[in-house]
C-alpha positions in Angstrom: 39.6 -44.2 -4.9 41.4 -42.5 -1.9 40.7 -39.2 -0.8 44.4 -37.9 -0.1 44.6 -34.4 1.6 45.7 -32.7 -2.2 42.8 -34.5 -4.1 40.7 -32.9 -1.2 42.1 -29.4 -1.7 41.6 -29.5 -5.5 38.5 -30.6 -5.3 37.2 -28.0 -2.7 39.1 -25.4 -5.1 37.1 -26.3 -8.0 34.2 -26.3 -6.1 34.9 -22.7 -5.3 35.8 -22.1 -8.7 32.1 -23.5 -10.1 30.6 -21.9 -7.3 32.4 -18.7 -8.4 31.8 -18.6 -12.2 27.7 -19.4 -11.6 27.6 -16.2 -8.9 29.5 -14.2 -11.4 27.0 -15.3 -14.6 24.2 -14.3 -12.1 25.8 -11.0 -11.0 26.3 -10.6 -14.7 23.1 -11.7 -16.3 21.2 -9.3 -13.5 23.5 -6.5 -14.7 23.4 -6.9 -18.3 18.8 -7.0 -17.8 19.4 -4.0 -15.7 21.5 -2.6 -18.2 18.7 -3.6 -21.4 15.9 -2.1 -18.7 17.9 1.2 -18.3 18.4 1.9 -21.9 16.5 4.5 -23.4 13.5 3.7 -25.8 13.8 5.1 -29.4 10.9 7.5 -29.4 10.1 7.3 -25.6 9.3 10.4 -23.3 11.9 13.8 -23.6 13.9 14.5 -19.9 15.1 17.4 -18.7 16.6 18.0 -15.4 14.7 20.7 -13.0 13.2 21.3 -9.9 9.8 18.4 -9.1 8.1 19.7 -6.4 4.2 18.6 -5.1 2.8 21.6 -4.7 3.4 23.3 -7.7 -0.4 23.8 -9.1 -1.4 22.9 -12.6 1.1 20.0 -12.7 1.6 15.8 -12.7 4.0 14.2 -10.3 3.8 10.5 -11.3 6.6 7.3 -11.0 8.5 7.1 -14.9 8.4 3.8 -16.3 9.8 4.6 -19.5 13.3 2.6 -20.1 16.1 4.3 -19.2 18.1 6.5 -16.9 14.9 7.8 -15.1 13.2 4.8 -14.7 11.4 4.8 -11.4 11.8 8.3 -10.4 9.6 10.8 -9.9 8.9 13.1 -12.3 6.5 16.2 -13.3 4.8 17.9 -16.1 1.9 20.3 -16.9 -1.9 18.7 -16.4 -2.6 20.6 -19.7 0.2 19.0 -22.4 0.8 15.6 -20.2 1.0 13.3 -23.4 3.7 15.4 -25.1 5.6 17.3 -22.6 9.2 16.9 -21.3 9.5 15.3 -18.6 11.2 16.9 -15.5 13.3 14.4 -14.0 14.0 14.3 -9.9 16.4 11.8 -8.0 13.9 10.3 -6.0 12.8 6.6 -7.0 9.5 4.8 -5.5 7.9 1.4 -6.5 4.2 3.5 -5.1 3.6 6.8 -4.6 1.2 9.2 -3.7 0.8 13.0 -2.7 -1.5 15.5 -1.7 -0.9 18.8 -0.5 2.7 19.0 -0.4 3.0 16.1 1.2 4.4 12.6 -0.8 4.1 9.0 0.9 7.3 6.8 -1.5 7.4 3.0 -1.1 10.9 2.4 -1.9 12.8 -1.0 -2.5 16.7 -1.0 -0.4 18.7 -3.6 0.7 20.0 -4.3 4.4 22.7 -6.7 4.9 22.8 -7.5 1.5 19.2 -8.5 1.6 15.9 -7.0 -0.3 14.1 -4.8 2.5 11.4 -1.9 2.2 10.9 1.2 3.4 7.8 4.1 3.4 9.5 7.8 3.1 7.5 10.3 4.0 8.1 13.4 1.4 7.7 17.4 1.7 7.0 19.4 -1.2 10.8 19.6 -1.8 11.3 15.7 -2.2 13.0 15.9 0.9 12.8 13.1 3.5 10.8 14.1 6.4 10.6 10.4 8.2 11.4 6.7 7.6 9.6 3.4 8.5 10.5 -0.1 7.8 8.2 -2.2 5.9 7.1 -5.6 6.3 6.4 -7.0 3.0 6.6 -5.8 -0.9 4.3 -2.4 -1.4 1.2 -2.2 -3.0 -1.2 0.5 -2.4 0.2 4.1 -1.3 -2.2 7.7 -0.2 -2.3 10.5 1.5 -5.1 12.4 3.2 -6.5 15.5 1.0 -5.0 18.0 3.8 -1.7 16.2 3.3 -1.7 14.8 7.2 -2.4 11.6 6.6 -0.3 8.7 4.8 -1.2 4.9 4.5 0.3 2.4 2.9 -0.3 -1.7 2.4 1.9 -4.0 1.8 1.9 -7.8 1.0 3.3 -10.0 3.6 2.8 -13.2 2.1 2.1 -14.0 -1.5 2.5 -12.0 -4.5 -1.0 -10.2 -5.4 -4.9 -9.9 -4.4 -5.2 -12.4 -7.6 -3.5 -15.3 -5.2 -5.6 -17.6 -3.1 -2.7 -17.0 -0.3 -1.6 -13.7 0.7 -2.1 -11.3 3.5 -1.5 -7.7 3.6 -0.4 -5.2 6.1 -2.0 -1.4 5.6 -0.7 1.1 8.1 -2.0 4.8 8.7 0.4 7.4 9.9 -1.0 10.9 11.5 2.3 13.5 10.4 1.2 15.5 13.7 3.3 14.0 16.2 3.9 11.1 13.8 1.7 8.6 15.4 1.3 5.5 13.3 -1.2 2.7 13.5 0.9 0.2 11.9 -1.5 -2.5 11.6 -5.5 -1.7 10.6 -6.4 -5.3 11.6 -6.1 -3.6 15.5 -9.3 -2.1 14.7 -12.9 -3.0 15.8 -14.9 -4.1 13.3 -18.7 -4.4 12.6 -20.2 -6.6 9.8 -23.6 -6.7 8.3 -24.6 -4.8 12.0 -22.6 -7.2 14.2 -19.4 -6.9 16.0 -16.9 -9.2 14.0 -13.2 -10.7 14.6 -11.5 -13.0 12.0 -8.2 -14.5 12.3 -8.4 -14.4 8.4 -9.0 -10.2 8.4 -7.3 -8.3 5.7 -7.3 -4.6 4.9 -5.8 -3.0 2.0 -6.5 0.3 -0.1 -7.0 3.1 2.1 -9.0 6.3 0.9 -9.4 9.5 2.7 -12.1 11.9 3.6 -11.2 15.6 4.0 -11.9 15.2 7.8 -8.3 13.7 8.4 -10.8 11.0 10.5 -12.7 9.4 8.1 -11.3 7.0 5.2 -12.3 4.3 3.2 -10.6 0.8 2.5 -11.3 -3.2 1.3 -12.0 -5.2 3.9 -11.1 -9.2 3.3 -12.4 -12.0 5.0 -14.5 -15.2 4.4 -13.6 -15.4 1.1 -15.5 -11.7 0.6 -14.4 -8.4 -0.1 -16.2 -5.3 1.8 -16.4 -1.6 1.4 -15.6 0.1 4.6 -16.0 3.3 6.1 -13.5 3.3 8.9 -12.9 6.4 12.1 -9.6 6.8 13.3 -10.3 8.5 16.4 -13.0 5.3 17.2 -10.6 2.9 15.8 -13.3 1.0 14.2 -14.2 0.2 10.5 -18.1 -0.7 9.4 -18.9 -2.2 6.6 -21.0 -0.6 3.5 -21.5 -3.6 0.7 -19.5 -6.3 -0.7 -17.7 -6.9 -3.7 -15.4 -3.7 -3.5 -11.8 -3.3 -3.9 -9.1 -0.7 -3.8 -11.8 1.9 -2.9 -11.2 5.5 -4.2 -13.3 8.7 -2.7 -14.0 11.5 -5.2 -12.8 15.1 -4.3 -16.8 15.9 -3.1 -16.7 13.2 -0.6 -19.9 11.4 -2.5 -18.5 8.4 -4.6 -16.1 5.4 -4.0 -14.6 4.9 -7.5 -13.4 0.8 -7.2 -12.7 -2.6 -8.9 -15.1 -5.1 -8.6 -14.2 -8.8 -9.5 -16.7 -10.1 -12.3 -16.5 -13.4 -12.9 -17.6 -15.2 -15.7 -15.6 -12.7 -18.4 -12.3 -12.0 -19.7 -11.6 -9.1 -17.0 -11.0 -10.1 -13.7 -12.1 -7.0 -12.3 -14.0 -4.0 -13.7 -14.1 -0.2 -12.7 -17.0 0.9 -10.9 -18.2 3.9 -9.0 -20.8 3.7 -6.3 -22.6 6.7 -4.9 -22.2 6.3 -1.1 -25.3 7.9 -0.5 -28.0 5.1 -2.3 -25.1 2.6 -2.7 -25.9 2.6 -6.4 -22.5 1.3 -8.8 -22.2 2.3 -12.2 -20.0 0.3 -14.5 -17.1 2.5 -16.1 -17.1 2.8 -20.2 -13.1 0.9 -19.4 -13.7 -2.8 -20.1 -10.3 -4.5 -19.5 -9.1 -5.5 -16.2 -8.0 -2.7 -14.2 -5.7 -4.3 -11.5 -4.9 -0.5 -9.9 -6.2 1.6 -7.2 -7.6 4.7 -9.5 -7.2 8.4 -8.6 -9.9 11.2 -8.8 -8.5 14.1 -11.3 -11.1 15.7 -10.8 -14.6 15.2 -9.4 -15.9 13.5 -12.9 -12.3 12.1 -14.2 -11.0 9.2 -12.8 -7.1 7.9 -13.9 -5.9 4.7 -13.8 -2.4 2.1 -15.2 -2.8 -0.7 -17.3 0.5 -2.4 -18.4 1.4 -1.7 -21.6 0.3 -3.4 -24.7 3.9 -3.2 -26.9 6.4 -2.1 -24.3 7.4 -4.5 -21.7 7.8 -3.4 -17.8 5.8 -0.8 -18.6 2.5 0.7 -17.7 0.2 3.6 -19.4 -2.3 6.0 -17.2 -5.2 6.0 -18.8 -8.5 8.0 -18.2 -12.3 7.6 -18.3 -15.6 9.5 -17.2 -17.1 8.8 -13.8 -20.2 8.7 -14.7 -20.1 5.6 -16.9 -20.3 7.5 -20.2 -17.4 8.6 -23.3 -14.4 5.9 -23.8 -10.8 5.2 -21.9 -7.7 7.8 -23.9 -4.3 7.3 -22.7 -2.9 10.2 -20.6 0.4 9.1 -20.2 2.4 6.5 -21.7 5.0 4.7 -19.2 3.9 6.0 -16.5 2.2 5.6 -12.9 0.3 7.0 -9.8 -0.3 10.5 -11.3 -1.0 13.0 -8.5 -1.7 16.6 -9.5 0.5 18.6 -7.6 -1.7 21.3 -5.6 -0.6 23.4 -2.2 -2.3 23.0 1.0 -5.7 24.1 1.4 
């Protein structure tokens, strides 16, 4: 059959037209799950509007998860009544988040030129934007130093999670004094088992910090192993401690690295630990389902941590357990994430 110039055009129009009707089912099948996301969950968590700030003591600043209007955003209520209290709602929404001392790092999902991008916002107690940086890759891991100087952050630049056999990760430490960052911990120097060491396969993720605003923590990657180590800023160099650590967390008395170690061989992929960094002695956590999280230290013998939730969908619970290995894991707070306890500078 001949093509004739109309039986072109009317074929190129109902191309368009096809073309048309599937981006308009997309636009609308994303709107309509966004729409079944936002809606609020009969007998979910109580909002009210009000003022979120991080340095208000006696309080939790976490990310909501809970279906809904305030999904996402930051939000706060007292330490004491977590489980059951109303939620005060801010405007500010982070995929990871973390604060100390007035001071909030928020990983944040945007788009630029109609593309997905990221970006780390650096918070003051207000919620107010103090600086911007681009990301390269989707967050992960988010803290800030106990003095509230300090932010890091890691992201994955490749692959999807630590569970992949390809990914690699980009963790960055920013100094709020003059805003100096070091965007890539892989400039470092690093010494393994006693010996200098350089890997085209390095990886770093999960920063921790020591109340020095030199000293931190993080999981060192490479060889197929995982490595605790303790890094100096002001060196620029990382040693390592032991293998088999992950997503290191230091206590509030600078003496234990609370972590997931992979177990293999069982139904959890990894298992909460805490080593003492003085002996290098680990002590299994009473929590025996897979904690894919990097936990946070409520308190020198509480840890927290999220595990998705069992009923809810796109959702995750914080749950707690002892440090020392004893008692059992209780919820703290349904649909929720990266609880911080809001406390002013020291």
């Amino acid at each position: 059959m001949t093509l004739t110039p109309l039986r072109r055009l009317l074929i190129f129009a109902a191309g368009l037209l096809l073309l048309g009707g599937v981006g308009a089912w997309a636009v609308l099948s994303a709107a309509d799950r966004a729409a079944e996301e936002n809606k609020p969950r009969a007998g979910g968590p109580a909002f009210a509007s009000g003022r979120v700030r991080l340095d208000k003591p006696g309080r939790l600043v976490f990310r909501n998860t809970a279906a809904g209007p305030h999904r996402d955003r930051l939000v706060s209520v007292p330490a004491a009544t977590a489980a059951a209290a109303t939620r005060t709602a801010s405007d500010v929404s982070c995929l990871r988040f973390h604060s100390a001392a007035g001071t909030g790092v928020c990983l944040q999902s945007t788009t630029v030129l109609g593309r997905p991008a990221y970006r780390a916002q650096i918070l003051d107690a207000d919620l107010r934007v103090r600086e911007t940086y681009a990301l390269a890759g989707i967050p992960s891991r988010a803290r800030v130093s106990p003095s509230g100087r300090l932010a890091a952050w890691t992201v994955f630049v490749k692959g999807e999670s630590y569970g992949s056999a390809f990914f690699s990760t980009r963790t960055a430490i920013l100094d709020t004094r003059g805003w100096k960052l070091v965007p890539n911990l892989e400039e470092f120097a690093i010494v393994l088992d006693g010996r200098p060491y350089r890997n085209k396969d390095v990886n770093f993720w999960g920063v921790t910090f020591a109340k020095d605003d030199d000293t931190f923590y993080a999981t060192l990657s490479t060889g197929e192993e995982t490595y605790l180590v303790r890094g100096s800023l002001a060196a620029r160099s990382v040693t390592t401690l032991t293998r088999n650590v992950e997503c290191p967390s230091l206590s509030p008395d600078g003496t234990r690295v609370a972590y997931k170690k992979r177990v293999l061989g069982t139904s959890a992929l990894w298992r909460e630990h805490v080593l003492d960094l003085r002996t290098l002695k680990s002590t299994p956590l009473a929590e025996r389902r897979s904690v894919d999280d990097q936990a946070i230290w409520l308190d020198d013998r509480t840890l927290a941590y999220a595990l998705p939730a069992d009923t809810r969908a796109n959702s995750d619970d914080v749950w707690t357990v002892p440090s020392d290995g004893s008692g059992t894991p209780r919820v703290l707070l349904q649909d929720a994430l990266a609880p911080a306890a809001a406390r002013a500078a020291e």
